[in-house]
MDTraj code that builds the backbone (N, CA, C; nanometers):
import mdtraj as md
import numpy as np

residues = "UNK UNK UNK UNK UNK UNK UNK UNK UNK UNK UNK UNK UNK UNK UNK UNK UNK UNK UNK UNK UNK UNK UNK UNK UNK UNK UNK UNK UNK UNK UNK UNK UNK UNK UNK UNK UNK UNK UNK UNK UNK UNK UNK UNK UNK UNK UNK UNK UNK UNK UNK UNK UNK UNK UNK UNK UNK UNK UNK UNK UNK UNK UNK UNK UNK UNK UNK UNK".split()
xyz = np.array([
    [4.0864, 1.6497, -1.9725],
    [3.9701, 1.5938, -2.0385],
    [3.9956, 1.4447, -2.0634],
    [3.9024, 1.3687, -2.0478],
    [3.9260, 1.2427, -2.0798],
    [3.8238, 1.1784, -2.1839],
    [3.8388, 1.1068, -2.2989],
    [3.7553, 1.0045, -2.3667],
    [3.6270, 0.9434, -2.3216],
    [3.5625, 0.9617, -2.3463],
    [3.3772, 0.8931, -2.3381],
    [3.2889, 0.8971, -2.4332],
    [3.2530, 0.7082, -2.4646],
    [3.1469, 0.6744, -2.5333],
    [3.0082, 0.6703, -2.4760],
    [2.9103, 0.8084, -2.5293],
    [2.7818, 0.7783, -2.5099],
    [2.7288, 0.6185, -2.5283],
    [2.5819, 0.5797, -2.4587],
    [2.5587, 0.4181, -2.4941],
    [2.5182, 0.4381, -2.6256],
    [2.4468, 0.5228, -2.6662],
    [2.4775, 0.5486, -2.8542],
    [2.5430, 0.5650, -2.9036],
    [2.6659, 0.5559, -2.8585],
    [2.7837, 0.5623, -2.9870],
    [2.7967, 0.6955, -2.9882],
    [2.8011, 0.8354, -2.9433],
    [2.8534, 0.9111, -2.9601],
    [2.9484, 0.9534, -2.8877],
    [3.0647, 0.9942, -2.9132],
    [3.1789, 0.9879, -2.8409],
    [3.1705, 1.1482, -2.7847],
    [3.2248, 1.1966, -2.6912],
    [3.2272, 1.3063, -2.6174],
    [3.3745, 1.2870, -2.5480],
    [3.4369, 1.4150, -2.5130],
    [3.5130, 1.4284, -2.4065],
    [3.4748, 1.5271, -2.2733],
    [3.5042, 1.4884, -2.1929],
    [3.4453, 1.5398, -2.0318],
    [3.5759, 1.5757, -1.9595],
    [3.5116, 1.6918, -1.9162],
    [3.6162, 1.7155, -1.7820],
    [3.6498, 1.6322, -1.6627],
    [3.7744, 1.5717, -1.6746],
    [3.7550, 1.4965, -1.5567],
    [3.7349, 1.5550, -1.4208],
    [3.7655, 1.6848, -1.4161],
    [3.7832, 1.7924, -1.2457],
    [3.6013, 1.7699, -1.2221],
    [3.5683, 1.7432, -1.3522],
    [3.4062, 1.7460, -1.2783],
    [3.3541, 1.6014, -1.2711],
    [3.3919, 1.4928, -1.2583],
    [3.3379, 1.3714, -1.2026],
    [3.3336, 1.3570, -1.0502],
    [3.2292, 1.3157, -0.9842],
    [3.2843, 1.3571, -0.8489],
    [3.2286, 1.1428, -0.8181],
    [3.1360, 1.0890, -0.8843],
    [3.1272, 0.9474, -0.8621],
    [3.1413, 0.8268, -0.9449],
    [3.1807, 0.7420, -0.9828],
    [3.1809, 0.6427, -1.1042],
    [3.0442, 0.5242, -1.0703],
    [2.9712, 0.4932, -1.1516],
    [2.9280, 0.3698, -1.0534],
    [2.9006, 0.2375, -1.1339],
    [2.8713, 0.1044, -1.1155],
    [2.8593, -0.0035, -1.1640],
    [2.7334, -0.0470, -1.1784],
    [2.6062, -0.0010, -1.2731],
    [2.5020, 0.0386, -1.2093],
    [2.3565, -0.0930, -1.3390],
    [2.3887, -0.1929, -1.4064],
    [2.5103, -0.2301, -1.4326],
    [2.5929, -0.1668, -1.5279],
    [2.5340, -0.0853, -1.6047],
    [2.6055, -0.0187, -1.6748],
    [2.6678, 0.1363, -1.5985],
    [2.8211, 0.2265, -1.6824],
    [2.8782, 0.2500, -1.5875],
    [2.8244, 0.4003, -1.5784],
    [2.7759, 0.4502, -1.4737],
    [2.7144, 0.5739, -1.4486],
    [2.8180, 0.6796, -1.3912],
    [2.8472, 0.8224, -1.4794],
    [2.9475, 0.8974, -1.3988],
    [2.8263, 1.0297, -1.3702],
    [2.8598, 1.0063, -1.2425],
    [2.8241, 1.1577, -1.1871],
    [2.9091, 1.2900, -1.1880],
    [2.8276, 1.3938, -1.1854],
    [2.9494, 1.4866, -1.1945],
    [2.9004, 1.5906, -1.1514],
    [2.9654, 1.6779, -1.0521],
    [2.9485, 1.7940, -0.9825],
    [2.8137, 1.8742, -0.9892],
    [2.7997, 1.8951, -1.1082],
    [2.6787, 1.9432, -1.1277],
    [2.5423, 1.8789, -1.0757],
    [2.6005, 1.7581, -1.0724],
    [2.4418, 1.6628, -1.0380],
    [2.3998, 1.5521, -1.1879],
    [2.4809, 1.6208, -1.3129],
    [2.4408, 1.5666, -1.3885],
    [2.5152, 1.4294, -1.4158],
    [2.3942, 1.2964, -1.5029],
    [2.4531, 1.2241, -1.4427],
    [2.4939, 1.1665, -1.6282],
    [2.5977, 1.0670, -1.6697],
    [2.5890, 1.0065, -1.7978],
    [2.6192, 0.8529, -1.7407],
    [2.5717, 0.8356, -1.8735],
    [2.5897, 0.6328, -1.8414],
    [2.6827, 0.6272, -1.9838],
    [2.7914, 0.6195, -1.9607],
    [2.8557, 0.5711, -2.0504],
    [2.9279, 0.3934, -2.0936],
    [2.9646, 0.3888, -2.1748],
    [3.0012, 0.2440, -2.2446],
    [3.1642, 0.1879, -2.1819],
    [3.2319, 0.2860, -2.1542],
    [3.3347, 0.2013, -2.0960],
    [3.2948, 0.1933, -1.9220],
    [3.4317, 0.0720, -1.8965],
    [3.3959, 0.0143, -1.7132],
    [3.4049, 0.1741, -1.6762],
    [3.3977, 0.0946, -1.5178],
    [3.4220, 0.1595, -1.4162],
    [3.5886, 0.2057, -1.4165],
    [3.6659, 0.0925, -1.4645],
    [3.8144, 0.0483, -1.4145],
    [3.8731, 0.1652, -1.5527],
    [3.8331, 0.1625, -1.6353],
    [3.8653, 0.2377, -1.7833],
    [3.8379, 0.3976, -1.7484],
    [3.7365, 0.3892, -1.6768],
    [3.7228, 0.5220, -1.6754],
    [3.8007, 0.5954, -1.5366],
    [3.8342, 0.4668, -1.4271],
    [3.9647, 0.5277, -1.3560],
    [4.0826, 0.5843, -1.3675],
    [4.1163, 0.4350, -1.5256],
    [4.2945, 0.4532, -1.5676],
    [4.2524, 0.5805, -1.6556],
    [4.1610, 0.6493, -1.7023],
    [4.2059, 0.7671, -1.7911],
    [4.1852, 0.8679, -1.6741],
    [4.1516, 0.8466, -1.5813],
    [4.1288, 0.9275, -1.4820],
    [4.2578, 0.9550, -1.4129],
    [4.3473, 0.8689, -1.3794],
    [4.4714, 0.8809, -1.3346],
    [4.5893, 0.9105, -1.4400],
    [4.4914, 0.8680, -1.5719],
    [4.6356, 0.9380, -1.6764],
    [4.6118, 1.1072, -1.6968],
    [4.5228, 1.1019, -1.6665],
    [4.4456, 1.2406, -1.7308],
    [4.5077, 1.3357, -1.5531],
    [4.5300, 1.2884, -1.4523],
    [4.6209, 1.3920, -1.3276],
    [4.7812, 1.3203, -1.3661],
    [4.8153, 1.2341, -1.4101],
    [4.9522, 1.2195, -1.4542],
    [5.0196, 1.3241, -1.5683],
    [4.9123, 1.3418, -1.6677],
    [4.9506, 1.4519, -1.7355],
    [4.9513, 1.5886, -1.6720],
    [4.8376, 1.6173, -1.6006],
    [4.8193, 1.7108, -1.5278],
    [4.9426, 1.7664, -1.4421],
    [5.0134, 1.6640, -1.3510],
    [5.1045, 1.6393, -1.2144],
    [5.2333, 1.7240, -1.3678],
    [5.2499, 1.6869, -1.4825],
    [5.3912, 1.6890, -1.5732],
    [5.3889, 1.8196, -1.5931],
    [5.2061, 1.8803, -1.6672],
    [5.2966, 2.0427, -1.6652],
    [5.2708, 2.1118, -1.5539],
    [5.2721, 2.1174, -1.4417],
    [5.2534, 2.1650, -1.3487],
    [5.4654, 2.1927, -1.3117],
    [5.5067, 2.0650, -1.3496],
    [5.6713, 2.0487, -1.3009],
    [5.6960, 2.1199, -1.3619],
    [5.6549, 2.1017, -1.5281],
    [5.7619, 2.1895, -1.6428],
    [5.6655, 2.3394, -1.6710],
    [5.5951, 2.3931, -1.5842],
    [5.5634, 2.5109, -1.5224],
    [5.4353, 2.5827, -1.6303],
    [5.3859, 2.4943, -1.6811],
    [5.2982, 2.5164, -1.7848],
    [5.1148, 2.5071, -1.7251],
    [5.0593, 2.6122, -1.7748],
    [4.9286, 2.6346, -1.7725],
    [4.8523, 2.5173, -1.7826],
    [4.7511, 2.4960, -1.6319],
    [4.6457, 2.3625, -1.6262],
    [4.5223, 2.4171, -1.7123],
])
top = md.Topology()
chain = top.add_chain()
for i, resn in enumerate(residues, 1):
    res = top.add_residue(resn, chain, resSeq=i)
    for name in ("N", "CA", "C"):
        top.add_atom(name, md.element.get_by_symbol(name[0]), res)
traj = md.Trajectory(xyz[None], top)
């Protein structure tokens, strides 16, 4: 799961397994599997790096043999 500010200020967390597009639209639009779409308040680039921390954690318990 990763961190996301609605453009109202409400904060949510999202599955990242379900983002399938990011976009720069100008504000930053994530698509997600479903079709559904949010425009949230952080970049594009912010919502990559939690995207790659969020399979870095993922990649750790997978080693130390623990439930995704």
């Amino acid at each position: 799961m990763i961190h996301v500010t609605r453009l109202d200020g409400a904060s949510m967390m999202l599955n990242a397994e379900w983002i399938q597009s990011v976009e720069n639209t100008p504000d930053t639009l994530i698509t997600l599997t479903t079709g559904q779409k949010l425009i949230v308040r952080e970049s594009v680039e912010e919502i990559v790096q939690a995207f790659h921390a969020y399979q870095r954690t993922k990649g750790v318990r997978i080693l130390r043999g623990e439930q995704t």
